[in-house]
N, C-alpha and C positions, 0 to 999 in steps of 0.2 A: 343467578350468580351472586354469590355473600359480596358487599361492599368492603372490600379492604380497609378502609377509612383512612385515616392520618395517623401519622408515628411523625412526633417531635424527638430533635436529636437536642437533646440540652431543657436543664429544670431551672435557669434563668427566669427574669421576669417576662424575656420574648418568648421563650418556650411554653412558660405556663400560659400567659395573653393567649397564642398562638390555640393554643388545645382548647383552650377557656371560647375564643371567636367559633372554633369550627365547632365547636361541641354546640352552640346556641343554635347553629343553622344547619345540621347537619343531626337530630338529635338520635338517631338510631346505628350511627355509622362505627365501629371502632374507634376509639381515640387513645393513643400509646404515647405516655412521654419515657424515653430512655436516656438517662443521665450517665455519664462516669463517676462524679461524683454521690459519695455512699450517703448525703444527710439529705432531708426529706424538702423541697422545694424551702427557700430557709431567703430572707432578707438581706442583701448585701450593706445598705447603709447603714447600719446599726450596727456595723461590728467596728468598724474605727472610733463611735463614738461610744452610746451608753454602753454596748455588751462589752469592748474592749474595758470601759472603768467598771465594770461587774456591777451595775445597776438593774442590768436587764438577762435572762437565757432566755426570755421569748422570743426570737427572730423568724418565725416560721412565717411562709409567705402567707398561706392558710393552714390551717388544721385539716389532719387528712379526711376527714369526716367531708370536705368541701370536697375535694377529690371524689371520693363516695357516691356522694349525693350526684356528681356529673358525670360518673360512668368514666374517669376518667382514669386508665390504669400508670401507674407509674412504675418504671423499673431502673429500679438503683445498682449504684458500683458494676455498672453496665458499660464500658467504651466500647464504641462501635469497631469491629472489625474489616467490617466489610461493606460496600453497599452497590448496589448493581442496578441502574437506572434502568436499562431494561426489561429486565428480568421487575421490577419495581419490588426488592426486598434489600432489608438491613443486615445482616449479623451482627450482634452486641451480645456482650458474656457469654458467647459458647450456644448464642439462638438465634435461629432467624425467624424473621418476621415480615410481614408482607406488609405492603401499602397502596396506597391510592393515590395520594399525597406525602410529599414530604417535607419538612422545613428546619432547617439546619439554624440551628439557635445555641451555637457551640461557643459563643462569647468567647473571653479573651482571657492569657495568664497572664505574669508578671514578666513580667522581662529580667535575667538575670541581672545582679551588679557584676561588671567585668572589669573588675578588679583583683588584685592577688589577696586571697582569703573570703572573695565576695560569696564562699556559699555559706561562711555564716552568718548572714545576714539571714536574719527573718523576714518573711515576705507576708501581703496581708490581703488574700483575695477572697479563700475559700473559708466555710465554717470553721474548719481542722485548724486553717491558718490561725483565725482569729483566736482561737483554745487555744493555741502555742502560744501565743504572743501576750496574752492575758497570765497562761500562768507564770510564763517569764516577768511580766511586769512587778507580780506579787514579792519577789525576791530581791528585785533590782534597784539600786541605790541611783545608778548613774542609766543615759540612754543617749543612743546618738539615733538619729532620724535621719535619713539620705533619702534628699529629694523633696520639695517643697511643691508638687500639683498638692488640691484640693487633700488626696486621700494623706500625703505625707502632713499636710497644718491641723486634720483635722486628729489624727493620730497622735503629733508630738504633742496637740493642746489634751487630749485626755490621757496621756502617762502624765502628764506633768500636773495634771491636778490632781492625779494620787500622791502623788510628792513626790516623784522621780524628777532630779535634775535632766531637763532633757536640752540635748542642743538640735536643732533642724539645721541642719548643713545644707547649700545650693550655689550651683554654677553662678546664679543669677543673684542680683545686689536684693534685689525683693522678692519676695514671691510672686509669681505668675507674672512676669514685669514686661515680658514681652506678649504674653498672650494679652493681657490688659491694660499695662499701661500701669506707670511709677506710681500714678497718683494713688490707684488702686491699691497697688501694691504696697505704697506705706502703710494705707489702712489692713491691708491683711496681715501683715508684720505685725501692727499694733494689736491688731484682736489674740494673734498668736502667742506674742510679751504677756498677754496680759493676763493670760492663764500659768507663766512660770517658765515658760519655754522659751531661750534663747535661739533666735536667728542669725546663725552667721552664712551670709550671703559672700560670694565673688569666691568660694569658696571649694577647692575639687580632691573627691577621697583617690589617695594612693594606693591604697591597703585595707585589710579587716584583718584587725590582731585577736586573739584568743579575751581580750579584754581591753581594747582599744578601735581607736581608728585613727590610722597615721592621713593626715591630709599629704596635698603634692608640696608645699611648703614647709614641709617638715615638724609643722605644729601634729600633734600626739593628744586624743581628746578621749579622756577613761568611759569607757563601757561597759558597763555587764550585759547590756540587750543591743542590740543593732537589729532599726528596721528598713530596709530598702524599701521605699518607695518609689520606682523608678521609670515607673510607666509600666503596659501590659503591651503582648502581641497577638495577635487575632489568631484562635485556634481551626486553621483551616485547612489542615491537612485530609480531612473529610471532602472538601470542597474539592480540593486540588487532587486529591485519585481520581473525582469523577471527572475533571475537566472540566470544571465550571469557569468562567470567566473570571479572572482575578486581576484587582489592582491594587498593586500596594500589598498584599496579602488580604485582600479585603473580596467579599464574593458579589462582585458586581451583579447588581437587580435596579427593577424600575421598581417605579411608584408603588408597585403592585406586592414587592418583594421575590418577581419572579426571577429565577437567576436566566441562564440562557439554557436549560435543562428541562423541559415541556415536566410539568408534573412537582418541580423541587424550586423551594423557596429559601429564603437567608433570611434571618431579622438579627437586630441588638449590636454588638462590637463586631461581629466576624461580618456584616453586611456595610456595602459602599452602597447607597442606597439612592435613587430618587427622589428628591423633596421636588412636589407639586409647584408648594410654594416660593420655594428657592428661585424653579426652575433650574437645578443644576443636582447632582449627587451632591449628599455629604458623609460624612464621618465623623461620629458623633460617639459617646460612651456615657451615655447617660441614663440612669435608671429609668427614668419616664418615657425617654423616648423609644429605647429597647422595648417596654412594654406596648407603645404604642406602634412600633413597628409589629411587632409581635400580631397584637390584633388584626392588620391587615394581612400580614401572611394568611393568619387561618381564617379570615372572613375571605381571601380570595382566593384562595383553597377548595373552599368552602361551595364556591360559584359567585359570589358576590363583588361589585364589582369597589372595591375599597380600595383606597391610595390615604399614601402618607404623603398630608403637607403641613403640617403644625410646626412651628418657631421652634426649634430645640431650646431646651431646657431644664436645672437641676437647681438645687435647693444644697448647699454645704453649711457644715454645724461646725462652728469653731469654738470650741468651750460652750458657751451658753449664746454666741452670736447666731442668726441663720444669714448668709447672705446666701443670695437668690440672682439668678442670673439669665437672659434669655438673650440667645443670638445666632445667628445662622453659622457662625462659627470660623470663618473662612478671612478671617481680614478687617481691619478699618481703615479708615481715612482720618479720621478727626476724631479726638473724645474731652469730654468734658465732665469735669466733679463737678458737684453738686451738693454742700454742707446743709446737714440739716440741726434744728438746734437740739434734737433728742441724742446726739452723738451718732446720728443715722446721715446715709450717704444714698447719691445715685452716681453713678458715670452712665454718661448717653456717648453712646458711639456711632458715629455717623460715614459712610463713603464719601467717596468723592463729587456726587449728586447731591450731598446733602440727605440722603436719606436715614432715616435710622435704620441701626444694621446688629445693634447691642444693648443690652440694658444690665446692671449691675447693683444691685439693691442692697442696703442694709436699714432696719427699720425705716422701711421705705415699699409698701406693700402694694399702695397707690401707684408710684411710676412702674412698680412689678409689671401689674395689668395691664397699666398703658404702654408701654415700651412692647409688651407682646403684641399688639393692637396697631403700634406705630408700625414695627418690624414688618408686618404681615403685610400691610397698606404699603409699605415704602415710603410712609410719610416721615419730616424732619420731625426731630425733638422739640419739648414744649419747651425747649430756650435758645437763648444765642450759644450758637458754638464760636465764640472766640476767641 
């Protein structure tokens, strides 16, 4: 009997990881990744920064030739129609396809802005996105940004270094102020300033004008480009025909990436996933560890017996700054700066034990590693938290 082999649903970094693990251990079997998306397996962090400021069009994950070389087929502007767990096949574009395995790496879109006129806001997830938003920039004198996570600072810092006046607008007085803490938060205001980009925090849109955006305060702030960044939601409507276990809209799996589907797996944003290390799920959106879940899907696919328990973790580019960050993501107790004399920072974040639980870096690449190393141990920071 022919081995069906594996079919990935998504061309993300967990989907390629995913084909990429079972393909190493698995080396004769099928391997099918089907995407919705029409561009060829393509880099997501590079389009808020260098490809948005037209420095860079190489964003490909690999050249298809890597593909080639691993037998491994890909098939584009493909959304899944259908999928039949016991029958074990797909439908996608109008074909079906059988499996053996399967692993649902359908990541996550943007979440609209719900606001009156929020669909002309630009959104910035996909290749297409970033092309839009790019050649809008080319033209655009003014720019207002909604929404200050990571993707919206790193966005308004590279319009604004092409010389677009840009404002970052946010509910919150600093960026990220409650997920990390004010002190934090000054310092990412200040890397943000420091590329030309005004931060007006405490601050909530009413409206998207045809060349504006009226705030709920009645300030009116001129536009020619509006980009929402406003968060993403897990595309798991795949998940949820078959009856997979869901939380949150998330496809609940262990260690393993197994959902509760004998055969079908979840990695990347659309997975609630088991951390070894944690000892607890988490939910995470992060390119590393997408990838890294990714690999244990298809190594445990595969027959092999692989589990995620690595520190989550991501690297953001703000103008020319990297900060760097690791943490299990769910909470602190206590945190503390840490000024360095290169204009480089740490915050250690600690529970209620005392243990490290976060680490937050800027020209700071030493505590990076240790703070990964502390988190993992559950040992305290190498300082007083007072």
């Amino acid at each position: 009997m022919t081995d069906p082999g594996l079919i990935v649903v998504g061309s993300g970094p967990a989907g390629v990881a995913a084909a990429d693990a079972y393909r190493a251990r698995r080396p004769d079997a099928p391997v099918r990744i089907i995407s919705a998306d029409g561009s060829h397996p393509y880099m997501r962090p590079p389009l808020s920064k260098d490809y948005l400021r037209g420095e860079t069009d190489d964003v490909g994950m690999h050249p298809p030739k890597w593909f080639r070389e691993r037998d491994i087929e890909v098939v584009l502007a493909a959304p899944v129609d259908h999928v039949d767990a016991r029958e074990r096949v797909v439908r996608a574009g109008g074909v079906t396809y059988h499996y053996g395995s399967l692993v649902l790496a359908t990541g996550a879109s943007p979440a609209p802005l719900p606001v009156p006129g929020g669909e002309r806001a630009l959104q910035l997830r996909s290749l297409d996105d970033a092309e839009t938003l790019r050649g809008a920039a080319r033209s655009a004198a003014t720019a207002v940004v909604i929404g200050a996570g990571f993707i919206g600072c790193e966005a308004a810092a590279s319009l604004a270094m092409q010389g677009v006046s840009v404002t970052l607008v946010a509910p919150d007085d600093l960026p990220q102020e409650k997920r990390l803490g004010a002190e934090a938060g000054r310092r990412l205001r200040e890397l943000v300033e420091k590329t030309g980009a005004r931060y007006l925090g405490g601050a909530k849109v009413d409206s998207v004008q045809a060349d504006s955006v009226r705030l709920d305060d009645g300030t009116t702030l001129p536009a020619d480009l509006v980009l929402a960044a406003t968060g993403v939601h897990p595309n798991s409507a795949v998940a949820s025909a078959l009856g997979l276990t869901l939380d949150d809209s998330r496809v609940v799996v262990d260690e393993h990436m197994s959902t509760s589907v004998d055969g079908i797996y979840a990695a990347g944003d659309v997975a609630f996933a088991f951390n070894g290390g944690a000892g607890r799920r988490l939910a995470v959106e992060h390119w590393q560890d997408a990838e890294d879940q990714g690999g244990v899907a298809g190594a445990a696919a595969a027959g092999d017996d692989a589990t995620w328990s690595g520190v989550p973790g991501f690297w953001t580019t703000i103008g020319d700054a990297d900060v760097k960050y690791h943490a299990w993501g769910d909470g602190y107790e206590r945190s503390k700066m840490v000024e360095h004399g290169d204009d480089g920072f740490t915050v250690w974040y600690t529970a209620g034990d005392g243990a490290t639980v976060g680490v937050l870096t800027y020209n700071a690449d030493d505590d990076y590693d240790r703070g990964e190393e502390l988190i993992t141990a559950g040992e305290p920071p190498p300082v007083e938290m007072s």
